[in-house]
N, C-alpha and C positions, 0 to 999 in steps of 0.2 A: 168396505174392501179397498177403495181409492185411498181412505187416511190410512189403511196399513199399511200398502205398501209402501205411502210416504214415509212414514216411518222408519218401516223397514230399511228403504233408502237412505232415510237420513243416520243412520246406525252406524248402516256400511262406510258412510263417507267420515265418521265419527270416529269410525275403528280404522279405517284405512290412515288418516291423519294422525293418531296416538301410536299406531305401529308406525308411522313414516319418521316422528318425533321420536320414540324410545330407540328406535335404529342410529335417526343421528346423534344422540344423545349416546349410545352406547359405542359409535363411530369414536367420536368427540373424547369418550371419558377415553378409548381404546388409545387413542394417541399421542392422549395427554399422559399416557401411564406408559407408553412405548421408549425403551431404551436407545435411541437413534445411531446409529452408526454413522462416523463419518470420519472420510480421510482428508489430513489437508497436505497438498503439497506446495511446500514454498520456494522461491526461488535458490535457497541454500538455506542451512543451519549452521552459518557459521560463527564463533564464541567470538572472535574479534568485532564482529560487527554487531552494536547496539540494536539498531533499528529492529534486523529482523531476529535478535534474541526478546526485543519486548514485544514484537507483534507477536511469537509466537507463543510466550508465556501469556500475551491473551485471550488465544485459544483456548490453550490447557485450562486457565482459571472459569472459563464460560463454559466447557464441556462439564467442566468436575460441577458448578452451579446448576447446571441443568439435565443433570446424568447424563449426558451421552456418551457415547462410546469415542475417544480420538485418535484417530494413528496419525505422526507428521512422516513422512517420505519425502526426505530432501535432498541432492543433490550437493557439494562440497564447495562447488563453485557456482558462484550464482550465475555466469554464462555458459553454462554447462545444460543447453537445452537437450541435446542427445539422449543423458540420463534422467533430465525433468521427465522426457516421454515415456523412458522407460519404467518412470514409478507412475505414469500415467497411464501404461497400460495395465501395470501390475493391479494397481487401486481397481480399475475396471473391471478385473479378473475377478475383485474380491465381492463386488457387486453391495459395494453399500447403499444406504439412501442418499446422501451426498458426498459430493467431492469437491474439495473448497481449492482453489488452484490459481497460484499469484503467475502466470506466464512468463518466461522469460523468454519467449519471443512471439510477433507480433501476429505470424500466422503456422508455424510449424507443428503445432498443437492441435489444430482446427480440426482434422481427420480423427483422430481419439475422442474429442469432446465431445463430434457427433454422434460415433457408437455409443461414447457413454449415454446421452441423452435418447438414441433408441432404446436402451436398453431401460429406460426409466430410471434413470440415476440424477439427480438433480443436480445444479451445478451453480458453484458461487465462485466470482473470483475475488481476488483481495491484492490490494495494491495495485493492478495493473489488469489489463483485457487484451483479448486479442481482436483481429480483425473482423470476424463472422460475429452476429450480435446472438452466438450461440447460448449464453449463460440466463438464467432462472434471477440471479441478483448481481451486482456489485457493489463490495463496501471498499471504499479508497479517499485519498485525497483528492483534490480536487488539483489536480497537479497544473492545470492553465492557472486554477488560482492562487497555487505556491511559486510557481516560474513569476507571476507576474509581481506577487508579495514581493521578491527578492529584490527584482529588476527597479521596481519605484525606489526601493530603500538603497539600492546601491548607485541611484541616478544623485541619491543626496549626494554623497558621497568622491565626483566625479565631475569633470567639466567639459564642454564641451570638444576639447580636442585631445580627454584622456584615452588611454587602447588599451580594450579589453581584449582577455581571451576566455572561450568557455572552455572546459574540462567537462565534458559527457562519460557517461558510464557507457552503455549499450546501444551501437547504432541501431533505430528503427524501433528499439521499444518502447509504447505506448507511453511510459512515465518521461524516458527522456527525450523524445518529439514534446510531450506537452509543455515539459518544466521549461524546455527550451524558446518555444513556440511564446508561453507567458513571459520568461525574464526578456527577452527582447521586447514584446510589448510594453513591460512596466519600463525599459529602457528608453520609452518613446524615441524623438530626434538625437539620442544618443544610441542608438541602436546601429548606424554606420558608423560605430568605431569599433564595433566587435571586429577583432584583425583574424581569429582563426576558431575553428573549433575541432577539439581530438577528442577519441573516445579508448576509454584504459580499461573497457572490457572489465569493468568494476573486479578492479586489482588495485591495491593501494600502492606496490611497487611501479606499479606502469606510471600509474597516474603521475607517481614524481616524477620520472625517469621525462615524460612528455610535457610535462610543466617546467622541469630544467633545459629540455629545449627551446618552450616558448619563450623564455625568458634571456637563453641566447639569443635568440631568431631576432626576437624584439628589444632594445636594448630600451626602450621610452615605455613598459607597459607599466601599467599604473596598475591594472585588477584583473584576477584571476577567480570566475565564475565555477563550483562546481555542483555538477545535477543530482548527487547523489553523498553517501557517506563516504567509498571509497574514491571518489574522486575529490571530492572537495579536501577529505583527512590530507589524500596521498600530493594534491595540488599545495594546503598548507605547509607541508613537511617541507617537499622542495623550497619553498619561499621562505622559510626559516634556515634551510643548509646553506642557502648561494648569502643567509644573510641582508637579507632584501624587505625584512619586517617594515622596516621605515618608508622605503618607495611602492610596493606591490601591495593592495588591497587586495581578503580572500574574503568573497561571501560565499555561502554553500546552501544544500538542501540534505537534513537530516542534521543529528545531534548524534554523539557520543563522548564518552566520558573524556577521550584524548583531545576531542575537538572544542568545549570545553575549558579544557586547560589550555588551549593556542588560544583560545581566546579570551584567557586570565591573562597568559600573554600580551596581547595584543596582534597576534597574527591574524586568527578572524575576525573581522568588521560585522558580520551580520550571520545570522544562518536563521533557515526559517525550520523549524522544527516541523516532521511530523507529528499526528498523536499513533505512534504505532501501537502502543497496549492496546487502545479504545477501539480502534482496528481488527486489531483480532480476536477481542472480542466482542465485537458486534459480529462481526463474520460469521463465530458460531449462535450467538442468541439470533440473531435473522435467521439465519438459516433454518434454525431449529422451528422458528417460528411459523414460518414456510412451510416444513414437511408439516405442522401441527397442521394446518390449512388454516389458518389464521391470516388477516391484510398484512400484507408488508409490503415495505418499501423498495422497488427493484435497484434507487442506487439511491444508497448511502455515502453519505458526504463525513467522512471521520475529522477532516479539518486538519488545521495545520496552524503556526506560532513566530512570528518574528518573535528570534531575542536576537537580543546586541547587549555593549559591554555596558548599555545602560540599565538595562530592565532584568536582567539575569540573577541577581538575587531576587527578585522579587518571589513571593509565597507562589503566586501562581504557575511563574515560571520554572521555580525549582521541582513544581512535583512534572514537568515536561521533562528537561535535565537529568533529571536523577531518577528514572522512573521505577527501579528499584528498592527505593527508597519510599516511595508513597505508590504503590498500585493501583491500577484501576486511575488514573488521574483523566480526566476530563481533558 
């Protein structure tokens, strides 16, 4: 009677395990077959600007790779937080399994994010974060360690009694505290000669319009920093109209096809490339990974590229540049 019931015991514990196993097992297959939904909101879609027309094509390419569902909801101007919130509560209303969301400012989002996250809605940012360490992943650059890329390479560049000015996109957001925070650092003991820093509310018209001031103001400045695509583009322009190619260095953060060409020119000296395709689409293959319950990694490091007018044809470099032209680039 004692070995039956062992027996019988050991059955139960036999069959409890093979049903605990075919559940996960049928969890597992259930999620791996699940169509995901997810929206992403970036800080604009706008056609002039590179960066974030490749980050977002690689989203679309990683959703359509991995069937999920993608809606982008994006705002016209990329400081244009008011509306960012409004597709922030919209997306919430729609109740997907994630919300993939690049901030454009540093804490004015934080109240949305939290409902979304009561609500069970997971959350990834891309490019940028806000204050509260509210978010499930981030995939970005590692923007201390593109500020600081820029800053060593433009110290070559520079002596010690040259004056600089920086050109910021957005005061107080994450990417340009950091970018700025690193190019000072890589600027080491040349870091007291930064004379001013403005921010053009990533607008390519401001940016020159403020860069044509600096360039009054200061009649000895030697190089003009900027943090972003439209500041750095709209800071070259100016340095090309007043005609200053020869006296005024422009190094930047971001690539596009116009910036590029200033610097076939010779207007730009340096820009440190993001990888924004690889960006957005790691944003969605994480993510997706994530909802899968599968390990992943809460920050992804998508990386970033000095070129100059040395390295810029190079194979490697080109599929950065031109990302259009070779997808999916590393």
């Amino acid at each position: 009677m004692k070995k039956r019931k062992q027996w019988i015991l050991l059955f139960c514990i036999a069959l409890t395990v093979c049903l605990a196993s075919g559940a996960m097992l049928y969890v597992r297959q259930k999620n791996n077959n699940k169509k995901w939904s997810l929206i992403y909101i970036p800080k604009t879609e706008d056609g002039t600007n590179d960066f974030w027309t490749s980050l977002i094509s690689g989203t679309r390419m990683a959703a359509q790779e991995c069937g999920a569902s993608l809606t982008i909801l994006a705002p016209e101007r990329e400081q244009d937080v008011e509306r960012q919130n409004e597709f922030l509560a919209e997306a919430i209303e729609e109740n997907p399994d994630a919300i993939l969301f690049s901030p454009s400012s540093f804490d004015a989002s934080d109240e949305l994010l939290q409902e979304a996250k009561e609500k069970g809605i997971k959350i990834t940012f891309i490019d940028s974060y806000t204050e509260s360490n509210i978010q499930d992943m981030t995939v970005a650059t590692d923007n201390l360690e593109a500020g600081k890329l820029l800053g060593e390479y433009a110290r070559t560049l520079l002596n010690e009694n040259s004056r600089i000015a920086i050109v910021s996109h957005v005061k107080g957001v994450s990417t340009a505290v950091e970018r700025e925070q690193g190019f000072r650092e890589g600027l080491g003991d040349y870091n007291k000669n930064v004379v001013e820093v403005v921010y053009c509310n990533s607008l390519f018209d401001k940016a020159s319009q403020l860069t044509e001031a600096l360039i009054e103001k200061y009649p000895d400045l030697e190089m003009v920093a900027g943090m972003n695509e439209y500041s750095a583009v709209g800071a070259a322009r100016a340095v090309q109209k007043c005609g200053k190619e020869g006296e005024i260095q422009v190094v930047g953060v971001d690539s596009s096809q116009e910036a590029v060409q200033l610097m076939e020119k010779g207007v730009f000296k340096g820009i440190v490339v993001q990888k924004a395709f690889k960006m957005g689409y790691l944003g969605v293959m994480e993510t997706v990974r994530m909802l899968k319950g599968k390990p992943y990694d809460e920050n992804v490091n998508s990386g970033c590229q000095l070129v100059t007018p040395e390295n810029m044809y190079s194979s490697e470099i080109e599929k950065l540049i031109f990302p259009f032209n070779v997808l999916g680039a590393d």
